[in-house]
Each structure stands twice: as C-alpha cells, then as structure tokens.
VEXDREN-2710 file (C-alpha; in Angstrom, 1 decimal):
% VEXDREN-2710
k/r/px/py/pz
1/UNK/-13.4/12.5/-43.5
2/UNK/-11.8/9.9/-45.0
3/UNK/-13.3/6.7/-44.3
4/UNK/-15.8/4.4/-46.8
5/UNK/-18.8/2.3/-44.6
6/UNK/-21.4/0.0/-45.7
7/UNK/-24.5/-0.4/-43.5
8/UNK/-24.8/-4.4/-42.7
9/UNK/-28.0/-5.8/-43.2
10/UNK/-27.3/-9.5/-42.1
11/UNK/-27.2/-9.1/-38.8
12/UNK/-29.7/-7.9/-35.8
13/UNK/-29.8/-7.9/-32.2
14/UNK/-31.2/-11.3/-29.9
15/UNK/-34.7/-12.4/-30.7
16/UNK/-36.0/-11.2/-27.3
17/UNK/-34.6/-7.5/-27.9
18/UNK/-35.8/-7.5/-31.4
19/UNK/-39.3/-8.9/-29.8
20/UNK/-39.0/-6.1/-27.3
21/UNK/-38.3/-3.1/-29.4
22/UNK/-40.8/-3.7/-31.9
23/UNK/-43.4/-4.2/-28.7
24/UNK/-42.2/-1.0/-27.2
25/UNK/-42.9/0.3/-30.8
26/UNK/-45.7/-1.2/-31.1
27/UNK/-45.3/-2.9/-34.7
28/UNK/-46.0/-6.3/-36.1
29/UNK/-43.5/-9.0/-34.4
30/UNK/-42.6/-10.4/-37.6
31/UNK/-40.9/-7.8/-38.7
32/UNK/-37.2/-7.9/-39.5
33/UNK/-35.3/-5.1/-37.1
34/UNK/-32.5/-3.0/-38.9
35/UNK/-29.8/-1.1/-36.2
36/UNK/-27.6/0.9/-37.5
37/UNK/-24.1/-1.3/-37.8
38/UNK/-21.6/-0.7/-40.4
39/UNK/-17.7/-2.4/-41.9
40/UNK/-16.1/0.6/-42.0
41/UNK/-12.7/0.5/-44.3
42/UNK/-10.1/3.3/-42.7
43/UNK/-7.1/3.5/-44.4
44/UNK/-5.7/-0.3/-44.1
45/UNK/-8.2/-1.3/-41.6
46/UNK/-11.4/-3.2/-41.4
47/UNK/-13.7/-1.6/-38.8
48/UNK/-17.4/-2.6/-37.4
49/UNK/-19.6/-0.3/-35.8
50/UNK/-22.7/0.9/-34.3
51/UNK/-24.4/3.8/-33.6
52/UNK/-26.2/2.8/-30.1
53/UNK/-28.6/5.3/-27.9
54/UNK/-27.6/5.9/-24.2
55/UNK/-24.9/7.0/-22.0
56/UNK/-21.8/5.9/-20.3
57/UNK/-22.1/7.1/-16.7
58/UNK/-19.2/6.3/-14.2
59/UNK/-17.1/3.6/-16.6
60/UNK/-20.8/2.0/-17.3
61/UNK/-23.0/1.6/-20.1
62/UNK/-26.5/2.7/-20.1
63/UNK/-28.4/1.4/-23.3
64/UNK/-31.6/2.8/-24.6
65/UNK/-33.6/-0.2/-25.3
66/UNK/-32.2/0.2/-29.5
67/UNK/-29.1/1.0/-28.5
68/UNK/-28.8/-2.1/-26.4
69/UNK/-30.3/-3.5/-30.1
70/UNK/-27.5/-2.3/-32.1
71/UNK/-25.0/-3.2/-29.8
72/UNK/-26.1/-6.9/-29.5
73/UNK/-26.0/-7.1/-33.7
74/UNK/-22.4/-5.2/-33.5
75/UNK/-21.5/-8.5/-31.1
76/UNK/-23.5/-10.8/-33.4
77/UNK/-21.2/-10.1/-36.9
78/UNK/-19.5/-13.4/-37.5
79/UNK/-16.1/-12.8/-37.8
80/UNK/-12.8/-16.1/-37.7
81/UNK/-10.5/-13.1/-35.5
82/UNK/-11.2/-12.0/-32.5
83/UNK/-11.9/-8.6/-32.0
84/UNK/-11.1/-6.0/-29.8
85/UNK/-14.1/-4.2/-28.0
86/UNK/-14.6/0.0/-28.2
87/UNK/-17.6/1.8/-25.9
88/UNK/-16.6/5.6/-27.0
89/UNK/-19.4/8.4/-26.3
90/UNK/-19.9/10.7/-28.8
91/UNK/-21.2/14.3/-28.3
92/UNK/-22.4/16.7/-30.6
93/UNK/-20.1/19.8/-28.7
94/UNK/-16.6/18.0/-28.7
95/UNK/-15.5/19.6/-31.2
96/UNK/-17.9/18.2/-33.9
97/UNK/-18.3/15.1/-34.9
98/UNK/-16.3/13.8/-37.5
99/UNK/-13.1/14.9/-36.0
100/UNK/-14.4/12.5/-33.0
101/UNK/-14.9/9.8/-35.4
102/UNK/-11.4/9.8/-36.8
103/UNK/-9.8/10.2/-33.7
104/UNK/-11.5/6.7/-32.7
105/UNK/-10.8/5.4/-35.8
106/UNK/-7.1/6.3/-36.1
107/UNK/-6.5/5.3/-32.2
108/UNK/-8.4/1.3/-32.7
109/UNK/-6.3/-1.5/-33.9
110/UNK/-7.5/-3.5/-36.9
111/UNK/-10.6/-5.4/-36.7
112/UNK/-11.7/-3.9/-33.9
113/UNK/-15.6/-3.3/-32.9
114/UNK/-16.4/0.4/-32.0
115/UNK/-20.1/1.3/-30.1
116/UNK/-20.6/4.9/-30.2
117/UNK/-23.2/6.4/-27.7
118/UNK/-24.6/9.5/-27.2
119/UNK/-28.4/11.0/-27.4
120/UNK/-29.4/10.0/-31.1
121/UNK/-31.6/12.8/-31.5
122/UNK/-32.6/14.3/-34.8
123/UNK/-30.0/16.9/-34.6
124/UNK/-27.6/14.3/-33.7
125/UNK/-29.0/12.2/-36.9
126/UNK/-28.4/15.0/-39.0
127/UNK/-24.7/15.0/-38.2
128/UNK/-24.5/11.4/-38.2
129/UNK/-26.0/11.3/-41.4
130/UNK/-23.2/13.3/-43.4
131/UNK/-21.3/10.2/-42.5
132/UNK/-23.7/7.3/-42.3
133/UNK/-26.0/6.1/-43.9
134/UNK/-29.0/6.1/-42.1
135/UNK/-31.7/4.6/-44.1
136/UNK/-31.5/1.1/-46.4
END
C-alpha cells in the first residue's frame, strides 16, 4: 500500500462526547481522549481520516459512542479549504482491506475527509494495524 499517515494528536471529539466516553468507560474525566484520526499523504494528496465504530444502515450512519468520538475530532481538524466529506464502510471480507483503502483513497479528491466504519473488533484492529498506527 502505498500511502504514508501520521496519527494527529491535536485534536479530540466535543467536550460532552469526550465526558461521555470516558463515563461509559468509566475513567477519570480529566483525561485527555485520543481517536484514531490521521493526515494521510497519497500520492499528491493530503488526506484526513478516522477510523470510527458503527454501521451505515439504509444511507445512515450509526455511531458507536467512539466512533461518534472520532468522527467529531475528524470534523474538528482546522483546516483554511473546505473539505469534501467521505462516510465509506469498511469490511474485513471485501476483498481485504487495504485494497478497500486505496480504492477510497485513489477515488477522493484532495483534501478531502474520509470516516471509515465497520465493527472495530480485534481482528479488525489487527488488519487495521498493518496500516495504522494504533497506539501513540
């Protein structure tokens, strides 16, 4: 696969889904919350993305509660352009997964924003993780 990424540590969801998930997970408040949201460089382009819990269901969107996390920080990047918006599921038996990445890649124009969904479970981390990084 021929794409570089950087996981982005400056940004996080809204203060009420950060105050949420770490309730729900029942750690201190005051913690900082890391999703997993990456610049992506692909070939000439500049790329954001997240890797967001959930399912799209009849053209809608259906968040875990850190999904709906990593989604909000994807929307909270500061950029001067205004970007272009991608929801694409992501599945571990289409074909595996980084040709499904590329293919997304290759199809979005430059500076676009890409939310992948699917069922982040470990076997799904595994696979994810040959191509991002999943821990700071």
């Amino acid at each position: 696969m021929s794409f570089a990424q950087v996981l982005l540590t400056n940004v996080t969801a809204n203060q009420d889904t950060n105050h949420a998930i770490l309730e729900m997970l029942e750690l201190d408040k005051d913690q900082q919350v890391q999703y997993h949201v990456y610049e992506v460089a692909y070939f000439e382009k500049q790329i954001f993305c997240c890797l967001s819990g959930g399912v799209i269901e009849d053209n809608e969107i259906q968040f875990t509660p850190v999904g709906l996390g990593a989604f909000e920080a994807l929307t909270n990047i500061e950029d001067e352009e205004d970007s272009e918006y991608f929801a694409e599921q992501i599945e571990l038996a289409e074909g595996g997964i980084a040709a499904q990445i590329e293919e997304v890649f290759s199809r979005v124009p430059d500076k676009s924003r890409v939310c992948f969904i699917g069922n982040l479970n470990d076997e799904m981390q595994n696979e994810l993780g040959k191509y991002f990084t999943l821990a700071h």
